[in-house]
C-alpha positions as CSV (number, residue, x, y, z in Angstrom):
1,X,95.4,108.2,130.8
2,X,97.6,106.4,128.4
3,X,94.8,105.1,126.1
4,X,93.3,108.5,126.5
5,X,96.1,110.0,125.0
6,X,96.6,107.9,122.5
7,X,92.5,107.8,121.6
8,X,92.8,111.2,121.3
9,X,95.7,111.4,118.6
10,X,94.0,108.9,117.3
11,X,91.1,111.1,116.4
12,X,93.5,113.7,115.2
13,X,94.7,112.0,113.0
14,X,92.1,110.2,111.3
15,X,90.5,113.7,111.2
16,X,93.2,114.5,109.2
17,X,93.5,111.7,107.0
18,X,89.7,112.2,106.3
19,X,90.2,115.7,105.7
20,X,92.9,114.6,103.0
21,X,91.0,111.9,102.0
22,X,87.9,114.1,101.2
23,X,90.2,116.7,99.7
24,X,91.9,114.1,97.7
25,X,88.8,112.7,96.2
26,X,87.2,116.1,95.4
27,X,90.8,116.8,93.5
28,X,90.5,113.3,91.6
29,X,86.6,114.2,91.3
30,X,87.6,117.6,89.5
31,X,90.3,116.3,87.3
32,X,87.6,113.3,86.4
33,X,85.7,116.7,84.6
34,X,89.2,118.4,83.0
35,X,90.2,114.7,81.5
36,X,89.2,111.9,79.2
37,X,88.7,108.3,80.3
38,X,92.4,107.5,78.8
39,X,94.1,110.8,80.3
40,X,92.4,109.7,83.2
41,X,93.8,106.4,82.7
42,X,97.4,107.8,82.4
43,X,96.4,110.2,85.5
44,X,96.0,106.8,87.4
45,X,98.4,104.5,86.3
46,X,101.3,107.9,86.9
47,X,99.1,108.0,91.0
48,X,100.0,104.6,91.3
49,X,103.6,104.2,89.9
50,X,104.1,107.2,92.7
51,X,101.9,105.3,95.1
52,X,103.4,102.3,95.6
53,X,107.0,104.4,95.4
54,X,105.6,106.3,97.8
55,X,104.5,104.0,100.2
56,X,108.1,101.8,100.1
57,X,110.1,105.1,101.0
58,X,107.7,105.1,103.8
59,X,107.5,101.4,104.7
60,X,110.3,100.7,106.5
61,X,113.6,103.3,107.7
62,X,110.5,105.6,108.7
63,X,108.9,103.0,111.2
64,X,112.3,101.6,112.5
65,X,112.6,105.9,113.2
66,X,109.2,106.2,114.9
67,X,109.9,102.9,117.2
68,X,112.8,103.9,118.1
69,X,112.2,107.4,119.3
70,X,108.9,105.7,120.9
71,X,110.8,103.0,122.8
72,X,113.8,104.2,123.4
73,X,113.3,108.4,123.5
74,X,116.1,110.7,122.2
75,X,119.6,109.8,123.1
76,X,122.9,110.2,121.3
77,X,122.4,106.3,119.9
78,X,118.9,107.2,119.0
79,X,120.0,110.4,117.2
80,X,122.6,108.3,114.9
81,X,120.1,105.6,114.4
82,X,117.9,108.6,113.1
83,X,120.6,109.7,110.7
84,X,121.0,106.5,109.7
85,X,117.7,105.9,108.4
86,X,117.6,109.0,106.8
87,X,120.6,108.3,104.7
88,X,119.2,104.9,104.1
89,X,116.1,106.0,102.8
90,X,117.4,108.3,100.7
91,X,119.4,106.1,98.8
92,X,116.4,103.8,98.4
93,X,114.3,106.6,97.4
94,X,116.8,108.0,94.5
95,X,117.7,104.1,93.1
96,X,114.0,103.7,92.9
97,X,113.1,107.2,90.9
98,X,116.5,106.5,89.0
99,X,115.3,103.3,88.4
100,X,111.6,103.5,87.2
101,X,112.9,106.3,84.7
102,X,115.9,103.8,83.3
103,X,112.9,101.2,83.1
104,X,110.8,103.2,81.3
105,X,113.5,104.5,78.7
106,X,114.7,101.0,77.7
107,X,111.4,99.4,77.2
108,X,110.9,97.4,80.2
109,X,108.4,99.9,81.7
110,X,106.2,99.7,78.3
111,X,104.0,102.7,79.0
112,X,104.0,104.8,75.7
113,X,104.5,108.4,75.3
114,X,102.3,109.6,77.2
115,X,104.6,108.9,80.1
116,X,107.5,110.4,79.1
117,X,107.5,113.8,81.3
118,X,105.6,112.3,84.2
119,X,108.1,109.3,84.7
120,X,111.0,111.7,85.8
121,X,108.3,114.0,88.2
122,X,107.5,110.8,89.8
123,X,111.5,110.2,90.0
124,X,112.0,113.5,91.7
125,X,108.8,113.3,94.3
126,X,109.5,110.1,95.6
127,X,112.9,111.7,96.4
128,X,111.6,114.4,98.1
129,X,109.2,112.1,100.0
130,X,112.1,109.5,100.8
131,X,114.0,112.4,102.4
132,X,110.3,113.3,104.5
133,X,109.0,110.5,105.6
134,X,111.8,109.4,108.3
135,X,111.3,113.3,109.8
136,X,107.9,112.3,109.9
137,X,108.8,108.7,111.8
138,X,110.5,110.6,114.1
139,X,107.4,113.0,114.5
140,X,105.3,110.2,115.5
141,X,107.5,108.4,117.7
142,X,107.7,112.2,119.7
143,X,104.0,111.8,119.3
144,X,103.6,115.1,117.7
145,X,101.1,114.1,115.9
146,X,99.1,117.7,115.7
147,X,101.8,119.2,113.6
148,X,101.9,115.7,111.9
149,X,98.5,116.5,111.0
150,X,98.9,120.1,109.8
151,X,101.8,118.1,107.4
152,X,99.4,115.6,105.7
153,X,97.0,118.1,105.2
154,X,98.9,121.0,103.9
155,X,100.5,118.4,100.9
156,X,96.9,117.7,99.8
157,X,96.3,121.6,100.0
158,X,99.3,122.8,97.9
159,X,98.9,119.8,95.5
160,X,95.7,121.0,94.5
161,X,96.3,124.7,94.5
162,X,99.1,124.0,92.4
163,X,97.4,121.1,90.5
164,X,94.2,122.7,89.3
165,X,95.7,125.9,88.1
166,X,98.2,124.2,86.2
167,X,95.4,121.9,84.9
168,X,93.4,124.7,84.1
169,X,96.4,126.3,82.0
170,X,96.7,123.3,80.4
171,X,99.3,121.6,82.0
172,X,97.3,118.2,82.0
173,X,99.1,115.2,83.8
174,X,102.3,116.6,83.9
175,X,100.9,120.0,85.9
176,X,99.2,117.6,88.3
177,X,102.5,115.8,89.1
178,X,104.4,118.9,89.6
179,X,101.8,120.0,92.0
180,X,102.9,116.5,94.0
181,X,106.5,117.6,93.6
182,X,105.8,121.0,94.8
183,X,103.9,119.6,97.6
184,X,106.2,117.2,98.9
185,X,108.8,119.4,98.7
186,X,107.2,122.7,100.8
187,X,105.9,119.7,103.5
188,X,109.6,118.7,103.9
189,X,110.9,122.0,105.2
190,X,107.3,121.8,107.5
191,X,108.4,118.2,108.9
192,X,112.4,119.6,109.7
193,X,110.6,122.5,111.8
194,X,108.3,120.6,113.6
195,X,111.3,117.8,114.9
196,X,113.2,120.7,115.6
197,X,113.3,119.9,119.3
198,X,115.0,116.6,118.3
199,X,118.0,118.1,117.7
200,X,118.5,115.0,115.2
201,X,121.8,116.6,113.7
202,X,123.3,116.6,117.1
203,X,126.1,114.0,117.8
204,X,128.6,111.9,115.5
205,X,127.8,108.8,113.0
206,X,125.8,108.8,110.1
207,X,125.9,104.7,109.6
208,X,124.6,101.5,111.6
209,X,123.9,97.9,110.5
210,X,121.9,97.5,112.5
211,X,119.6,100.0,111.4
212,X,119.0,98.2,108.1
213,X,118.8,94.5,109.9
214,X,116.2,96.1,112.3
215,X,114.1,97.5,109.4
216,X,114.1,94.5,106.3
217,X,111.6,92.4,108.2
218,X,109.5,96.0,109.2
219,X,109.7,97.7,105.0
220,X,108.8,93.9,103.6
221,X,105.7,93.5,106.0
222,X,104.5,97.3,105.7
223,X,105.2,97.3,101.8
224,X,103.1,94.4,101.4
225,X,99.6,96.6,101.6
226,X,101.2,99.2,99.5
227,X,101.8,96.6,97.0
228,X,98.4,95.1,97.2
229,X,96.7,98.5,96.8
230,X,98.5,99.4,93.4
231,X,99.3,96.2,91.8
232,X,95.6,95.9,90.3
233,X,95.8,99.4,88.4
234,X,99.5,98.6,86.8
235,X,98.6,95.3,86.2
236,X,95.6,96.7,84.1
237,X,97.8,98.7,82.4
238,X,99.9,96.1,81.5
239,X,97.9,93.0,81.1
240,X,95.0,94.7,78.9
241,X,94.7,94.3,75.6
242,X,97.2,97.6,74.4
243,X,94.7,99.8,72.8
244,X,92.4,99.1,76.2
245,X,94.5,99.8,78.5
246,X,94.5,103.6,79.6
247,X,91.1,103.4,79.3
248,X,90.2,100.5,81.6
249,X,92.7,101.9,83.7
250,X,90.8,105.2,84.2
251,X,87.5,103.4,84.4
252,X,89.0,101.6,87.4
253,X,90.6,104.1,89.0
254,X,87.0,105.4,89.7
255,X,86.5,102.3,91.5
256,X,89.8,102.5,93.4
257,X,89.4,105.9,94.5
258,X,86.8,104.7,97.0
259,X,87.2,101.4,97.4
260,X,90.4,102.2,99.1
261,X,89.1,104.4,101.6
262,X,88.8,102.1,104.6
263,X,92.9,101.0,103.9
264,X,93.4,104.9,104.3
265,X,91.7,105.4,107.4
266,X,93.5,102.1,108.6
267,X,96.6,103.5,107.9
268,X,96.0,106.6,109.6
269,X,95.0,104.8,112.8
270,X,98.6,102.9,112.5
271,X,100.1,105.7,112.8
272,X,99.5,106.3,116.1
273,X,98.5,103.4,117.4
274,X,102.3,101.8,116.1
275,X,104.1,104.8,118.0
276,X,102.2,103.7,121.6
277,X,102.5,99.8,121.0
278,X,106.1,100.0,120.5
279,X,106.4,102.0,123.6
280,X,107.8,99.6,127.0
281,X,106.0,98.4,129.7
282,X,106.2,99.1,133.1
283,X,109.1,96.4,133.0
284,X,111.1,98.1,130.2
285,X,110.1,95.1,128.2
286,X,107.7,94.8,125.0
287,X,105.5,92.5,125.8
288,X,103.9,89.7,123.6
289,X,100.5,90.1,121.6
290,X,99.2,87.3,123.6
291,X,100.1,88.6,127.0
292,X,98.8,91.6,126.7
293,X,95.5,92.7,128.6
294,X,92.1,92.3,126.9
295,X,92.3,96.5,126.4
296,X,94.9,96.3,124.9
297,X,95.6,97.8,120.9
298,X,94.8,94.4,119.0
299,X,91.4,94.7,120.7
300,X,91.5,98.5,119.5
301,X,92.3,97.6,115.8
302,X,89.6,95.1,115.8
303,X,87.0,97.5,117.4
304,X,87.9,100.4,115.0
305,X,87.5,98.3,112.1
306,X,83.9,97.1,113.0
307,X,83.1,100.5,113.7
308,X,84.3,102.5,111.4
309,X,86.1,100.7,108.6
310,X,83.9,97.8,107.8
311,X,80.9,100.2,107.9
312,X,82.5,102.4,105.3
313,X,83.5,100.0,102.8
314,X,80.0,98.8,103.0
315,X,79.0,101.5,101.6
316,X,80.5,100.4,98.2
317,X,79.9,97.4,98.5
318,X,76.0,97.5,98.9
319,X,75.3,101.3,96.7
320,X,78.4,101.5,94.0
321,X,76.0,102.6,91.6
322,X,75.1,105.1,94.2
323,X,78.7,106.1,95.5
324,X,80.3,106.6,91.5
325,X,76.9,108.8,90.4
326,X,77.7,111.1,93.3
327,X,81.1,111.5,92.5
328,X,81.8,111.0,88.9
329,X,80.7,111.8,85.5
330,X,78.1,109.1,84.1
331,X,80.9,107.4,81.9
332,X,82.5,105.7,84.8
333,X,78.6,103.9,85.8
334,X,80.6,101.1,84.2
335,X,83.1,100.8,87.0
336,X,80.1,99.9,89.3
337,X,80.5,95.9,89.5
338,X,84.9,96.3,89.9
339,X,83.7,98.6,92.7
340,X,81.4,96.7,94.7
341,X,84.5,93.9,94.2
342,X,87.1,95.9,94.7
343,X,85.5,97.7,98.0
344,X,85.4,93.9,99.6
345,X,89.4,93.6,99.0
346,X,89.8,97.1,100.7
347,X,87.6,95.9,104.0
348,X,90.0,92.9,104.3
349,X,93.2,95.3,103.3
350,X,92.5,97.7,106.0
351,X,92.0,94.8,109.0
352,X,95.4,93.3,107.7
353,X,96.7,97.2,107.8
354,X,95.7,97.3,111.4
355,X,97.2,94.0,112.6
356,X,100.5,94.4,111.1
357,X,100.8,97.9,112.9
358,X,100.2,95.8,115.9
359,X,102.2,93.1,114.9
360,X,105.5,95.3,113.9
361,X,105.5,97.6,116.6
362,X,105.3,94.6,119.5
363,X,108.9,93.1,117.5
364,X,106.4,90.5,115.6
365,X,107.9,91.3,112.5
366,X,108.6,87.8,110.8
367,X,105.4,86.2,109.6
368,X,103.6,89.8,108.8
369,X,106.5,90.0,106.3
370,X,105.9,86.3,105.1
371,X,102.4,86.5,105.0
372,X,102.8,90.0,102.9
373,X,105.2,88.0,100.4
374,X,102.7,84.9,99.8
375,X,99.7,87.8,99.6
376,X,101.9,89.3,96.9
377,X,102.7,86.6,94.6
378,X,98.8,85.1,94.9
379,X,98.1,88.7,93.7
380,X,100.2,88.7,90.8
381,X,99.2,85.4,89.5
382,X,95.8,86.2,89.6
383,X,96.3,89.4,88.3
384,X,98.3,87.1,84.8
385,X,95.1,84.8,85.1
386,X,92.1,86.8,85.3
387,X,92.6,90.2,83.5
388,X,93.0,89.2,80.1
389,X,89.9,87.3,80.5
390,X,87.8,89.3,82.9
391,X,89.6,93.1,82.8
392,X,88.9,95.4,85.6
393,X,86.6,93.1,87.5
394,X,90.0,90.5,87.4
395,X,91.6,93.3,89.4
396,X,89.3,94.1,91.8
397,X,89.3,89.9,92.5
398,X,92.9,90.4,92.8
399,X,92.4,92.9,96.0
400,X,89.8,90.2,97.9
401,X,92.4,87.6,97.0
402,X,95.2,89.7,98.7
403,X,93.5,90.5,101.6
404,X,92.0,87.2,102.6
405,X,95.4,85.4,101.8
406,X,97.2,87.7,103.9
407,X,94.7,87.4,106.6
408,X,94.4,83.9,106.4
409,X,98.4,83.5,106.9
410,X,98.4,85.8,110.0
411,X,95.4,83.5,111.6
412,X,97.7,80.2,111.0
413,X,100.5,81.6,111.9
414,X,98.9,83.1,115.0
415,X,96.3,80.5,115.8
416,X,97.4,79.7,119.7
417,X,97.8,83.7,120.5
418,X,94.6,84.5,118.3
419,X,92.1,81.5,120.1
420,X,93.8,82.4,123.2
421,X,92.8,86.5,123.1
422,X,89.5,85.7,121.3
423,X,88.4,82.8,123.3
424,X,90.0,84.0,125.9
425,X,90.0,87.4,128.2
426,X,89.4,89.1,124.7
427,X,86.5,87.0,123.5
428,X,83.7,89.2,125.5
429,X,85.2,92.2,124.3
430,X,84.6,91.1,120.9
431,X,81.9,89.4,120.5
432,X,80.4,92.4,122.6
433,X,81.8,94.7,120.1
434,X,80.5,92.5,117.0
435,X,76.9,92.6,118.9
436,X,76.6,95.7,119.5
437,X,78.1,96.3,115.5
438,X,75.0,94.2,113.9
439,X,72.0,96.5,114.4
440,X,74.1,99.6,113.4
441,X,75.1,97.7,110.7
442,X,71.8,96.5,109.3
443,X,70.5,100.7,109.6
444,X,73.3,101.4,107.3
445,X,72.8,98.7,104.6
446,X,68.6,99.4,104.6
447,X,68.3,102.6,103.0
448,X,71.8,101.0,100.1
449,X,68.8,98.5,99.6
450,X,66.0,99.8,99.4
451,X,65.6,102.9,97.7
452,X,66.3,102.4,94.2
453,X,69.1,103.9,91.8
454,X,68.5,106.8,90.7
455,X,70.8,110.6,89.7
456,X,72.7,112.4,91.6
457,X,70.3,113.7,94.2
458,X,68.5,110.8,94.4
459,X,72.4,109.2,95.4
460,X,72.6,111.8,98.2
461,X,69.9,110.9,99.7
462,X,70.6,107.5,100.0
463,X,73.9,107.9,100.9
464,X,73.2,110.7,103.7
465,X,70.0,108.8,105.1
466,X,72.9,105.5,105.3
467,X,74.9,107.4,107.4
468,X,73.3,109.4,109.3
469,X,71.2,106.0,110.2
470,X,74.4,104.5,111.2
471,X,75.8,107.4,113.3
472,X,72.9,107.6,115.4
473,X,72.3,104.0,116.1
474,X,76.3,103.6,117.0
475,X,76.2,106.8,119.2
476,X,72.6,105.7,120.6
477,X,74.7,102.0,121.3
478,X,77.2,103.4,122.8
479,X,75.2,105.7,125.3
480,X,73.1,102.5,126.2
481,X,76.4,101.4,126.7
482,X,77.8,103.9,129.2
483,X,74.2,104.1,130.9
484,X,74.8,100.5,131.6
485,X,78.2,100.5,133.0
486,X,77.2,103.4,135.2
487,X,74.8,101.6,136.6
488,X,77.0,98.6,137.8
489,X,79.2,101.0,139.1
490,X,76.6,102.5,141.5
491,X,75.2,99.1,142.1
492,X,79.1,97.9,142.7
493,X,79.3,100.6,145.1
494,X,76.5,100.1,147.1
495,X,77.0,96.3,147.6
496,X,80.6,97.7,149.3
């Protein structure tokens, strides 16, 4: 029943996050039309300056809420813990928009003016989402995650209401980031109403310690995708030639927009599963990744990845050609070979973004954090090596190198607990899995290799027979599957 449950917000929430994801890539799509390469450029280096902002507001005093609320359920202590993060947050969300503004008027955020009214919008948003994204913590540890849904989704919708008619009046990059302000800002009221219940406000203290203690391990390990994601496009912008670099920035950001897909979906399925690993066990203790049974959530990370992740950023990888003709204006046919680069980096990202849900929420919170730290500074170095020499495709290396030095670090660090599960009670449930993966697999990438390049139509077909290939020989799988293990069941029964 438990699993069911959780399966089923699950769905619900990577419904929603494709929902937004589709909606967020028709927006980018559409403003690809309205804007040059370089505004486009600006567009993208502005979406990930808020991004990564973003994403640290949301990386830490928010998961310390939504394990805490999962574990522990609402009590006076939970409540001031609660307030706590809030306050916390907050502060960390106003010193960063303070802070990227001050940056950017002295000269250490060298950006030009064509920053100079985006830089305080940013400021303001990641403000309002600071203030957000503990209610929405708490949300998920009530496991509320149909309103939590509704949330995501109505941001993306007032963002682009707001966004295109501004863009459309002329309001260029600075209409588009009020339309995030707006956004953020109308989904905050939403995410007070639906914790209503919670009755957060309720009780006294606003402060404890160990609050922040509890969460620095959690925000460095959870930050450390978010960094990975948006470190290539800034380090574009920064590491290009000066003339170049708005330009290859918007070129990539083409490339970005889908090659990130898989860490979005990843994300979304951390959501939940994070709120029911953190939950206690019968015993009233977390158990440790090791000791926990062969169903367990690491063995539904891995599974959702093969099924659904690793099969999407194939995609890119195989048909980029295919995937930016669909989407974007022939210009950006250049960004095809940082793509099919950049698309392997976001495979490995979202597996890492999986396992450090896992991780985190069962108190393993030490080496995800170290492994994020060394991922980060191989990152940066080979962002200072490769770009002046290489450009966008130095980037996109940057993202493999990320993601396999992250996941390399969790395997070491991991090794007795990992060849124990795999090799172990887990090992037939994987390699099962990873079986019954590899024909699917192979029906997606034939039609990516096959039928040749060609426009836009010609793209849709290749991309729709790809899929549609894949859906039916995973659902065609899976019944064989079921079949099967009904018919043990009878023949189990009879035996008795």
């Amino acid at each position: 029943m438990h699993m069911t449950k959780a399966t089923r917000d699950g769905l619900l929430i990577v419904g929603a996050y494709i929902a937004t994801s589709l909606l967020n890539y028709a927006f980018g799509v559409a403003l690809s039309w309205f804007f040059t390469p370089a505004q486009f450029g600006v567009l993208g280096v502005v979406q990930s300056l808020l991004l990564l902002m973003s994403l640290t507001v949301g990386a830490g005093f928010a998961w310390t809420a939504a394990h805490d609320v999962a574990s522990a359920g609402m009590t006076d202590e939970t409540r001031r813990r609660i307030r706590a993060a809030w306050v916390a947050n907050l502060i960390v969300g106003f010193l960063m928009g303070t802070g990227v503004w001050a940056a950017y008027r002295v000269g250490i955020l060298p950006l030009g003016e064509a920053y100079a009214t985006a830089i305080p919008l940013i400021g303001l948003t990641v403000v309002l989402l600071s203030a957000r994204s503990v209610f929405n913590g708490v949300a998920r540890g009530l496991y509320r995650f149909g309103g939590l849904s509704v949330n995501l989704v109505a941001e993306v919708l007032i963002k682009i209401a707001i966004g295109l008619g501004l863009v459309l009046m002329g309001g260029g990059v600075t209409g588009v980031m009020i339309a995030f302000a707006a956004g953020a800002g109308l989904t905050l009221l939403h995410s007070l109403w639906i914790i209503r219940p919670a009755r957060i406000w309720q009780g006294n203290g606003w402060t404890d310690q160990r609050v922040v203690r509890a969460t620095a391990p959690l925000f460095i390990g959870m930050l450390g995708t978010a960094l990975m994601l948006n470190l290539d496009v800034l380090g574009l912008k920064l590491l290009a030639a000066p003339a170049q670099g708005d330009v290859l920035a918007g070129m990539y950001q083409a490339a970005v927009i889908l090659a990130r897909t898989p860490v979005f979906l990843a994300q979304a399925l951390t959501l939940v599963v994070f709120s029911y690993a953190a939950a206690k066990g019968p015993s009233g203790e977390q158990q440790p990744i090791e000791k926990r049974p062969a169903n367990g959530y690491p063995l539904v990370a891995v599974q959702s990845w093969l099924k659904f992740l690793l099969p999407a950023g194939l995609v890119f990888v195989l048909a980029p050609h295919a995937a930016l003709s669909l989407f974007f204006p022939a210009q950006y046919q250049a960004a095809s070979a940082p793509l099919r680069i950049a698309a392997i980096g976001g495979i490995l990202l979202a597996l890492v973004t999986l396992l450090n849900g896992v991780l985190q929420a069962s108190a393993d919170r030490r080496w995800p954090a170290i492994a994020a730290g060394i991922a980060t500074l191989t990152q940066i170095g080979t962002l200072i090596w490769l770009i002046p020499h290489w450009g966008a495709v130095g980037a996109a290396v940057s993202l493999v190198v990320a993601g396999g030095v992250t996941l390399a670090v969790l395997a070491l660090t991991h090794w007795p607990a990992l060849t124990g599960w795999l090799f172990g009670h887990g090992a037939k449930a994987v390699g099962g899995q990873a079986v019954r993966s590899a024909i699917p697999l192979l029906i997606l990438a034939l039609p990516l290799l096959l039928i040749p390049d060609g426009d836009r139509i010609t793209s849709l077909i290749k991309l729709s027979l790809s899929g549609l290939g894949y859906g039916l020989a995973l659902l065609g799988m899976q019944t064989q599957l079921l079949r099967r293990n009904k018919w043990f069941e009878r023949a189990k029964g009879t035996v008795v």
